[in-house]
C-alpha atoms as an extended CHARMM CRD file, in Angstrom:
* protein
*
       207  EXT
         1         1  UNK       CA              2.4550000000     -106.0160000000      101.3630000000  PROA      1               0.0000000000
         2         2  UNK       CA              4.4940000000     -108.6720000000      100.5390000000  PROA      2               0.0000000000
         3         3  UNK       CA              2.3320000000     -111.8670000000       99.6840000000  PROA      3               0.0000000000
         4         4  UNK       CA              2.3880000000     -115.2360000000      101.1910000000  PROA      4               0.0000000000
         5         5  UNK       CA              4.7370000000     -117.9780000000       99.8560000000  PROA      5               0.0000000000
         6         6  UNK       CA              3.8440000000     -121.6950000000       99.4460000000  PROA      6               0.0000000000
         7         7  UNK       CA              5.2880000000     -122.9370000000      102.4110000000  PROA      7               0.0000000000
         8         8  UNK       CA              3.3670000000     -120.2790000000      104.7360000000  PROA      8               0.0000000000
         9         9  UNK       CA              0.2750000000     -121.2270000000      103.4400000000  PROA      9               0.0000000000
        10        10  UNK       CA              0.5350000000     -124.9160000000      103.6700000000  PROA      10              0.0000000000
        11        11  UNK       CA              1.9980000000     -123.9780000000      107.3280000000  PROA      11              0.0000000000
        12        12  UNK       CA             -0.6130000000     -121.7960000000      108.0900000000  PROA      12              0.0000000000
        13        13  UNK       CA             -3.3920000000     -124.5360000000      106.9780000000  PROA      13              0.0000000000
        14        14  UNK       CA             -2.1110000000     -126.9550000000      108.8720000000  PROA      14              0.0000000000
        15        15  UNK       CA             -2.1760000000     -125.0320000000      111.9120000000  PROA      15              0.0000000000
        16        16  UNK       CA             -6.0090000000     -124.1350000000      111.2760000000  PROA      16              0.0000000000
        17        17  UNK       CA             -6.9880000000     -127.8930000000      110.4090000000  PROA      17              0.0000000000
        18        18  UNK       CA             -5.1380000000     -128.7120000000      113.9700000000  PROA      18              0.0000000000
        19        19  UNK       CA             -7.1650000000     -125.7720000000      115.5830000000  PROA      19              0.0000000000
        20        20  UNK       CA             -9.9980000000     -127.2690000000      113.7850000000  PROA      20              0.0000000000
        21        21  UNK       CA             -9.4850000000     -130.8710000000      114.9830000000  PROA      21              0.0000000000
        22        22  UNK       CA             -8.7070000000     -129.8070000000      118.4740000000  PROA      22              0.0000000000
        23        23  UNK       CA            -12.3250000000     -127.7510000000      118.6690000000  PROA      23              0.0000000000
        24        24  UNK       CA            -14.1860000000     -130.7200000000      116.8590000000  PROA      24              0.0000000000
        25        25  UNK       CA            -12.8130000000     -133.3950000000      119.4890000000  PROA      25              0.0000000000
        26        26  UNK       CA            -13.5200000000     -131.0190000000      122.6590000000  PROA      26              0.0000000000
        27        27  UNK       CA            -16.7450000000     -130.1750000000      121.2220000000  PROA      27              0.0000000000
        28        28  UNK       CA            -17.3620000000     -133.8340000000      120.3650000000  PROA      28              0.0000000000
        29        29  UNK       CA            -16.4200000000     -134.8010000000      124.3180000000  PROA      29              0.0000000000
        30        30  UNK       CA            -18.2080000000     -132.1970000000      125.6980000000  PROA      30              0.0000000000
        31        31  UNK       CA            -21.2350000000     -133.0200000000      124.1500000000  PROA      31              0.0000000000
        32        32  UNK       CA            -21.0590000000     -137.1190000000      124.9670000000  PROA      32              0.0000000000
        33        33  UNK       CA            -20.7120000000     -135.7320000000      128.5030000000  PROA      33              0.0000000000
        34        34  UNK       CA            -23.3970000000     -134.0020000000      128.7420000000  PROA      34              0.0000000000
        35        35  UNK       CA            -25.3850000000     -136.8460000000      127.2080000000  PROA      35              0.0000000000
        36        36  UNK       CA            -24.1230000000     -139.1680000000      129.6300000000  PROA      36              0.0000000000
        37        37  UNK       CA            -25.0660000000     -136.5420000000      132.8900000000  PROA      37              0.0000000000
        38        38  UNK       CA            -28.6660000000     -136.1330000000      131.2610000000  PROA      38              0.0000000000
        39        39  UNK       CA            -29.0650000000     -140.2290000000      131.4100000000  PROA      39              0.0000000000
        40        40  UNK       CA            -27.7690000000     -139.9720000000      135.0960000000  PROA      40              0.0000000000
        41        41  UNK       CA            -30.3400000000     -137.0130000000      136.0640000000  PROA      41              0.0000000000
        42        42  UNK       CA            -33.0750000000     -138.6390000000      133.6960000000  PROA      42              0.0000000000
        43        43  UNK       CA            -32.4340000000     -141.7560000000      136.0360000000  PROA      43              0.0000000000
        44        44  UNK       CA            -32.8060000000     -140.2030000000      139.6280000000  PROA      44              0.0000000000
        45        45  UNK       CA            -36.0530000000     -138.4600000000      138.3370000000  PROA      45              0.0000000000
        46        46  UNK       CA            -37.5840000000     -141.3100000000      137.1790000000  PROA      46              0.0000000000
        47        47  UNK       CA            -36.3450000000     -143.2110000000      140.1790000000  PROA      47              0.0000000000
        48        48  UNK       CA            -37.8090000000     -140.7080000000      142.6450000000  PROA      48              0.0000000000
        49        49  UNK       CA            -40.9940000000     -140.3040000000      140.3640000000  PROA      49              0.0000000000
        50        50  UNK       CA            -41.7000000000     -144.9360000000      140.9790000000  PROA      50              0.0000000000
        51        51  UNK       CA            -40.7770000000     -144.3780000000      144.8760000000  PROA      51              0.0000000000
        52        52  UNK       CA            -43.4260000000     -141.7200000000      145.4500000000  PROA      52              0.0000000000
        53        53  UNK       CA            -45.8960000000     -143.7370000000      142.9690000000  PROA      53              0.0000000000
        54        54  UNK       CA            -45.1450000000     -146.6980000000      145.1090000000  PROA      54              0.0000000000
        55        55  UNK       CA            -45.9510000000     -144.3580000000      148.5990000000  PROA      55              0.0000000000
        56        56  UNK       CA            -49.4830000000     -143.7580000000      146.8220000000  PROA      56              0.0000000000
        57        57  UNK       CA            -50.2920000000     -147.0520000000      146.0030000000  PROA      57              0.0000000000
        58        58  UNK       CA            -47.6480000000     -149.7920000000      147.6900000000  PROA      58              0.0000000000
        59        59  UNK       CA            -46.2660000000     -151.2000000000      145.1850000000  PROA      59              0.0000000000
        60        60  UNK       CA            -44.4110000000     -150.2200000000      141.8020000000  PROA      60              0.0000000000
        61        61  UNK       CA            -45.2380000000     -150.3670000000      138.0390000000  PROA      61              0.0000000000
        62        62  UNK       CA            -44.7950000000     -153.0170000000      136.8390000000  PROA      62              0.0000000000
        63        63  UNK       CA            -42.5600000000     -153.5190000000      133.5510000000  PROA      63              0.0000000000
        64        64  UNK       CA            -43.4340000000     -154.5970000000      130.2000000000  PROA      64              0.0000000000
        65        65  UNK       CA            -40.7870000000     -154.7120000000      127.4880000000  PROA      65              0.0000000000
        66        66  UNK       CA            -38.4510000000     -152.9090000000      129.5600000000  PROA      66              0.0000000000
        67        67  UNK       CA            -41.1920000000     -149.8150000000      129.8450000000  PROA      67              0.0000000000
        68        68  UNK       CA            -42.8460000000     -148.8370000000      132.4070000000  PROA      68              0.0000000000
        69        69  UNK       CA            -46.2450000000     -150.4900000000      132.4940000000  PROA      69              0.0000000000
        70        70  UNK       CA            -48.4530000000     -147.3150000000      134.2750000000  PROA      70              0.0000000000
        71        71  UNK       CA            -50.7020000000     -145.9630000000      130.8250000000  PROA      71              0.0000000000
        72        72  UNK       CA            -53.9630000000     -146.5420000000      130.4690000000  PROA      72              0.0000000000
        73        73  UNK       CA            -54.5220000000     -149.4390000000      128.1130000000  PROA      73              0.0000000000
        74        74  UNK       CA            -57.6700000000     -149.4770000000      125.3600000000  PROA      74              0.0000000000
        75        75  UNK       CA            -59.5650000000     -151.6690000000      128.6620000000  PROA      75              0.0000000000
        76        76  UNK       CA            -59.0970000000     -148.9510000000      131.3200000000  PROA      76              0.0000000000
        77        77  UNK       CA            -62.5230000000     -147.5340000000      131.1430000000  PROA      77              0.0000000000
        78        78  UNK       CA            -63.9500000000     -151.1590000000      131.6200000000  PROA      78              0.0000000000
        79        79  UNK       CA            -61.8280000000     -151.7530000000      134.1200000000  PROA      79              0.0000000000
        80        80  UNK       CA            -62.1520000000     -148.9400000000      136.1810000000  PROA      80              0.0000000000
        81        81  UNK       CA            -65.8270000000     -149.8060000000      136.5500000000  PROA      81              0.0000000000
        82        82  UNK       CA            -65.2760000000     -153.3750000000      137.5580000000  PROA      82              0.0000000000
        83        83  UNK       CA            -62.4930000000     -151.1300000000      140.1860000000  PROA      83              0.0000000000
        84        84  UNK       CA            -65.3460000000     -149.4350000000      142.0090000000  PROA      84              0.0000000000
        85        85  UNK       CA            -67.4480000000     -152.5970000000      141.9880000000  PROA      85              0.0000000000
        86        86  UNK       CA            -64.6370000000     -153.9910000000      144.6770000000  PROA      86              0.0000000000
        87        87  UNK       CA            -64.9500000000     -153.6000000000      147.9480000000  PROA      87              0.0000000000
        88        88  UNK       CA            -61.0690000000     -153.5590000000      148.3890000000  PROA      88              0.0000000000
        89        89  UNK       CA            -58.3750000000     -152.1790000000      145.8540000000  PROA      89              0.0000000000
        90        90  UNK       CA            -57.7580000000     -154.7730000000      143.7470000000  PROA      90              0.0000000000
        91        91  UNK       CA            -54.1560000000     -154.6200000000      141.8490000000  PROA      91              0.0000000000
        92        92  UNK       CA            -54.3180000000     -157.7870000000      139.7200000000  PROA      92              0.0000000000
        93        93  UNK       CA            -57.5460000000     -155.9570000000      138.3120000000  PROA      93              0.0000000000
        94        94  UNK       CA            -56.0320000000     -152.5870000000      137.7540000000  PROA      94              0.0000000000
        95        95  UNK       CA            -52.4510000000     -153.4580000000      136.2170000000  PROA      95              0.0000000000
        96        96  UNK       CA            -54.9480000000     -155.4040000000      133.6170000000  PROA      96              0.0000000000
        97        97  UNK       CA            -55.9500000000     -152.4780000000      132.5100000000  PROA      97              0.0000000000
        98        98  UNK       CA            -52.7390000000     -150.7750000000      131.9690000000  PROA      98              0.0000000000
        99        99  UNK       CA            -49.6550000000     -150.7930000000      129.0770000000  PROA      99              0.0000000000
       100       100  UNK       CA            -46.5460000000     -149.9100000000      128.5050000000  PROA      100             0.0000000000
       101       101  UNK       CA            -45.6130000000     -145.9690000000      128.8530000000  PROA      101             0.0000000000
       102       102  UNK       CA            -43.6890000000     -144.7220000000      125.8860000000  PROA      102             0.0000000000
       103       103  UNK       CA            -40.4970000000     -142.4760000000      126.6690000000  PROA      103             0.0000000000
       104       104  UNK       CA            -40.3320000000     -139.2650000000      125.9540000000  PROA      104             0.0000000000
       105       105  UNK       CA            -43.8670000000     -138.9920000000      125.5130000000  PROA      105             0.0000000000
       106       106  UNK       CA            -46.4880000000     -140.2620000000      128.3890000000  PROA      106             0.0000000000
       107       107  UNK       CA            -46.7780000000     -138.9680000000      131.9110000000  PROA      107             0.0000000000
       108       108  UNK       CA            -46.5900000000     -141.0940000000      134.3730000000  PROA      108             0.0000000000
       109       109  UNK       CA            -49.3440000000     -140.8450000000      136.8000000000  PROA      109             0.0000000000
       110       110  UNK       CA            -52.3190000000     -141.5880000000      138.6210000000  PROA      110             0.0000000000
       111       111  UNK       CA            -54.3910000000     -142.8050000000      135.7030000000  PROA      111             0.0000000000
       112       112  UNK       CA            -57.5990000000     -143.2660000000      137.9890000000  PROA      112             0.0000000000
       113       113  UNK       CA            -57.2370000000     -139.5040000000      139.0580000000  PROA      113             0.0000000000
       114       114  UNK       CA            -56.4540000000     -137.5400000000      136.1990000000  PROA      114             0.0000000000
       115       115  UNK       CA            -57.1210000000     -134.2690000000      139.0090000000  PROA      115             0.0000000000
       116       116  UNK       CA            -53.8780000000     -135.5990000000      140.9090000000  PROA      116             0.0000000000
       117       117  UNK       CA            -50.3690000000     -134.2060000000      139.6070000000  PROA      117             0.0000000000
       118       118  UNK       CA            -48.1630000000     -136.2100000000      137.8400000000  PROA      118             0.0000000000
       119       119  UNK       CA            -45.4070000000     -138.0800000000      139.2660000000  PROA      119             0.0000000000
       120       120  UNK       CA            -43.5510000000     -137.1460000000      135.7940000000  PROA      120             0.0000000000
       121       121  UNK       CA            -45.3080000000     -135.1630000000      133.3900000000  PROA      121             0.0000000000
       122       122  UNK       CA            -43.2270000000     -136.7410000000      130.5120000000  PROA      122             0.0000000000
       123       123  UNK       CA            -40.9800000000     -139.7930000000      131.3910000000  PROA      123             0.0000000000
       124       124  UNK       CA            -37.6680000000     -138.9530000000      129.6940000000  PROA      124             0.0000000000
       125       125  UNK       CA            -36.0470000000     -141.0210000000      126.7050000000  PROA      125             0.0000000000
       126       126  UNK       CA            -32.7250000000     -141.4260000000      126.3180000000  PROA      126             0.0000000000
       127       127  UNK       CA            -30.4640000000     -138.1990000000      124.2610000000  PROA      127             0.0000000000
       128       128  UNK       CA            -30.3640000000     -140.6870000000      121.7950000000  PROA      128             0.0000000000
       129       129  UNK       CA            -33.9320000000     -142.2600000000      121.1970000000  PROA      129             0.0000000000
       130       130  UNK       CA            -33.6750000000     -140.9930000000      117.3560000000  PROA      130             0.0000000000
       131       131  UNK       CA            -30.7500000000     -143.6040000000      116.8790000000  PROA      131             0.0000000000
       132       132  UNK       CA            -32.4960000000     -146.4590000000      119.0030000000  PROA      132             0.0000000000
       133       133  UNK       CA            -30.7720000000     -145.7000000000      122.4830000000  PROA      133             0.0000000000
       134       134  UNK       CA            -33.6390000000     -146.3880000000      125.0370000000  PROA      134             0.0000000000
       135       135  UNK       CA            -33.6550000000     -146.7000000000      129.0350000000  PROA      135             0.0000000000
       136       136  UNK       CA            -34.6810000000     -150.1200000000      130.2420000000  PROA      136             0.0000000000
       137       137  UNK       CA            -37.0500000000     -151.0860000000      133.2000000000  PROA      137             0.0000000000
       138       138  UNK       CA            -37.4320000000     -153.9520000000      134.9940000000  PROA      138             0.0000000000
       139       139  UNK       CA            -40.2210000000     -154.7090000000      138.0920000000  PROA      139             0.0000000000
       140       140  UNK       CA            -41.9030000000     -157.4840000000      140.0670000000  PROA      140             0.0000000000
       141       141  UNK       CA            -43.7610000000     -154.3360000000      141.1470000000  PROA      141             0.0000000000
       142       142  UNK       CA            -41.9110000000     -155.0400000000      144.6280000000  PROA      142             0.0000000000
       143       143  UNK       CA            -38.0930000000     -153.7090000000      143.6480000000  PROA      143             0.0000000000
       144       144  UNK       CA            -37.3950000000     -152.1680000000      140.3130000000  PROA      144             0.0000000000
       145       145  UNK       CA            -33.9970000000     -152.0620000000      137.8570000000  PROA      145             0.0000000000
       146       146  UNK       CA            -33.7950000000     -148.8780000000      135.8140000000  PROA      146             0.0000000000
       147       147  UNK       CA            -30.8750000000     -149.0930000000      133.4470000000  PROA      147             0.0000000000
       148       148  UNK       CA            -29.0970000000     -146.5100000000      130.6180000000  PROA      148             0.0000000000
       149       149  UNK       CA            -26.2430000000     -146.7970000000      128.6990000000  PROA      149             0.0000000000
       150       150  UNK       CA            -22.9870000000     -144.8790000000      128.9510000000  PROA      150             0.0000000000
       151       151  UNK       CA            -21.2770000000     -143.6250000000      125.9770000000  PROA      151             0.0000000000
       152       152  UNK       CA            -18.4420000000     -142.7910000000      128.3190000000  PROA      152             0.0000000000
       153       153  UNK       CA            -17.8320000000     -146.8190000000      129.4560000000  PROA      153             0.0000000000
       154       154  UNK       CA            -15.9170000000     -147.3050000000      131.7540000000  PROA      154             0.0000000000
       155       155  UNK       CA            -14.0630000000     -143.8030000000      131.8560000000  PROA      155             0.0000000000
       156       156  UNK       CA            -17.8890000000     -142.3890000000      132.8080000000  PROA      156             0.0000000000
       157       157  UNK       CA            -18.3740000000     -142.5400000000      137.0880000000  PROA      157             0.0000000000
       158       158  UNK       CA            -21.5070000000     -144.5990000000      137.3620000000  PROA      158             0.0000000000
       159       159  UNK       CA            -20.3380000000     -147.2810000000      134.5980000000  PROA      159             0.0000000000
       160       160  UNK       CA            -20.7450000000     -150.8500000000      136.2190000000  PROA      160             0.0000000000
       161       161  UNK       CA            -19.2380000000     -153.6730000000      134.7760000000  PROA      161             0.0000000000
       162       162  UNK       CA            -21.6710000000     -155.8460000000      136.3790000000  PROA      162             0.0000000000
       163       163  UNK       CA            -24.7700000000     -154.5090000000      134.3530000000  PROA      163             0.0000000000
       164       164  UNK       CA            -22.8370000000     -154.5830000000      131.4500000000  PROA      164             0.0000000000
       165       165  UNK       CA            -22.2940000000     -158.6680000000      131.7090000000  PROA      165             0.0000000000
       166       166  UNK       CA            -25.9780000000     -159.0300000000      131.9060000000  PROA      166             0.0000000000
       167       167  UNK       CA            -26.0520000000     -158.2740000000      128.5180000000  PROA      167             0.0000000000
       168       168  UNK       CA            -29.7360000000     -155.9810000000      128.9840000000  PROA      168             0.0000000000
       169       169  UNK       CA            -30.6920000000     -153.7820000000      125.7890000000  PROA      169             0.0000000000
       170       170  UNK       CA            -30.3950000000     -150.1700000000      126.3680000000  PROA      170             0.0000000000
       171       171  UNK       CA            -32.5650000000     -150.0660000000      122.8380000000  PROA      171             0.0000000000
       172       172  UNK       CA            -29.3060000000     -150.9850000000      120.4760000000  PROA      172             0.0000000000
       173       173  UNK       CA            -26.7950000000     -150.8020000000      123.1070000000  PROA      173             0.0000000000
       174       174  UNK       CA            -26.3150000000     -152.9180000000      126.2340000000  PROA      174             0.0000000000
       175       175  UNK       CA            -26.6090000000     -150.8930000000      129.4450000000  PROA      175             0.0000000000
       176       176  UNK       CA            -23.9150000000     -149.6590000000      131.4330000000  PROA      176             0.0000000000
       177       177  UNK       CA            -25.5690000000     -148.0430000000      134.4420000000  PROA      177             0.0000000000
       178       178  UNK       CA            -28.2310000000     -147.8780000000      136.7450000000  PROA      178             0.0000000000
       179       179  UNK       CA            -30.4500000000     -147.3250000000      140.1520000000  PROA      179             0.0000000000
       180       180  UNK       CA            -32.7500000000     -149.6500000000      141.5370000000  PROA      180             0.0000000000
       181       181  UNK       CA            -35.3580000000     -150.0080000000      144.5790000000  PROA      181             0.0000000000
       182       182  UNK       CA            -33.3370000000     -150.2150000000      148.4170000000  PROA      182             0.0000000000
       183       183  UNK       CA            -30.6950000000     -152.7590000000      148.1990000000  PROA      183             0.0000000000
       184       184  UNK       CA            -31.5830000000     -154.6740000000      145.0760000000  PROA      184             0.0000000000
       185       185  UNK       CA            -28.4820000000     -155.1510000000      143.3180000000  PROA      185             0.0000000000
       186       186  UNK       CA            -28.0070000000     -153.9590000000      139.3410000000  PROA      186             0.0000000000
       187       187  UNK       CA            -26.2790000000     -156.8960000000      138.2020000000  PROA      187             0.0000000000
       188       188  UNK       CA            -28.1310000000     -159.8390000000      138.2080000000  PROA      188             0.0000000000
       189       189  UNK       CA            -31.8540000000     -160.2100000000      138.1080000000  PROA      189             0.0000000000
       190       190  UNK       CA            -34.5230000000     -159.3900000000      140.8650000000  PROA      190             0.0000000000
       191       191  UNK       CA            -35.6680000000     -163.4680000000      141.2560000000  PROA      191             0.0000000000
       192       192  UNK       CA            -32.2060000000     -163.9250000000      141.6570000000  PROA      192             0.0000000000
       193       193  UNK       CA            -31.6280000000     -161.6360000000      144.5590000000  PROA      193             0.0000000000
       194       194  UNK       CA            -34.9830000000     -162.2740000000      146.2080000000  PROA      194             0.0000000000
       195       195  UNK       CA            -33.8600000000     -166.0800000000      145.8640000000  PROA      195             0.0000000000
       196       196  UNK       CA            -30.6690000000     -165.0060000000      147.7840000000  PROA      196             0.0000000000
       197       197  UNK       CA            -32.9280000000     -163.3210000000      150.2100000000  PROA      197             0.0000000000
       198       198  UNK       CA            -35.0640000000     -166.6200000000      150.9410000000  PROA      198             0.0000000000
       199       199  UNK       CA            -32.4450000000     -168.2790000000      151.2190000000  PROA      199             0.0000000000
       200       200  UNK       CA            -30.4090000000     -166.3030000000      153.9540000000  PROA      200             0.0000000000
       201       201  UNK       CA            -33.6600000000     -166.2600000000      155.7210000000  PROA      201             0.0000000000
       202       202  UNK       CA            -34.0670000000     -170.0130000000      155.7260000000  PROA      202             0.0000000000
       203       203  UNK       CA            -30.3320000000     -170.3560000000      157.0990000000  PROA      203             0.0000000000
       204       204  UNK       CA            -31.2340000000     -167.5330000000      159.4240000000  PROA      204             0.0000000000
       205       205  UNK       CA            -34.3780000000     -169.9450000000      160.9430000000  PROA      205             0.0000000000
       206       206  UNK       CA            -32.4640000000     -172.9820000000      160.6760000000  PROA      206             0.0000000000
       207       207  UNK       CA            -30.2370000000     -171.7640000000      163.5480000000  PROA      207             0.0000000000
């Protein structure tokens, strides 16, 4: 068998380090893509998870340092007894004894009625919480902002340039995409657009 010469082996190298590159870069895409549809499901499932917690008790978690604020906090116990003392649900009293959820690792659910299924049994963190990507949350418990970054930008469907001006920390990256409660908008804040609201509704009664 005659062996190789220089020149096919350089030739042949090359054409394996292209092979190489080619597989590293689709494999590199692929994977940012499925990182990006994860954020996008992780989104809706939270989303739907706050709309049926607001069904149960009329309003939404607040948010507290763009989490979720829906755990039981050191107080709850304490709390829950000055709850049953009340003749009528009291919410000031029972978000007092609640924190911050952590991604990726709380449930978010009915903390009075640990019997009751979760909403979420673990509220999901971004693909990339080990390099300080987070989800952010924002609620007057009336509307809510959920936000994630893209890694795709702007070639990713679902990438909003609006969100993106706000400047919001998706952890150490600014967010890029998001759902929210009805027709709350994603990018400005939610005093802004209840401000806008009032303010139709005065012109409206003006008239």
């Amino acid at each position: 068998m005659k062996p190789f010469s220089r020149n096919e082996i350089i030739a042949a190298s090359a054409i394996i380090l292209v092979i190489f590159a080619v597989t590293l870069i689709n494999m590199s895409w692929a994977l940012r893509r499925a990182r990006d549809a994860q954020r996008m499901q992780d989104l809706g499932a939270i989303s739907e998870a706050l709309h049926n917690y607001q069904k149960d008790f009329g309003f939404f978690p607040p948010s507290e340092n763009g989490k979720i604020k829906a755990c039981k906090n050191s107080n709850f116990d304490e709390i829950a007894d000055l709850l049953k003392k009340e003749k009528e649900f009291n919410k000031t009293l029972f978000i007092s004894g609640l924190t911050a959820c952590e991604w990726g690792k709380d449930k978010l659910a009915d903390v009075s009625d640990e019997s009751y299924p979760a909403y979420l049994s673990i509220i999901p963190q971004d693909p990339k919480a080990k390099e300080k990507v987070a989800y952010y949350y924002i609620s007057n418990s009336e509307r809510f902002q959920l936000y994630s970054y893209l890694e795709g930008e702007n070639s990713e469907e679902g990438y909003n340039l609006g969100i993106v001006d706000r400047s919001l920390s998706c952890g150490n990256k600014i967010c890029s995409f998001g759902k929210s409660y009805g027709e709350t908008p994603l990018n400005i804040s939610i005093e802004e657009y209840e401000q806008e609201l009032l303010e139709i509704q005065k012109g409206g009664n003006k008239q």
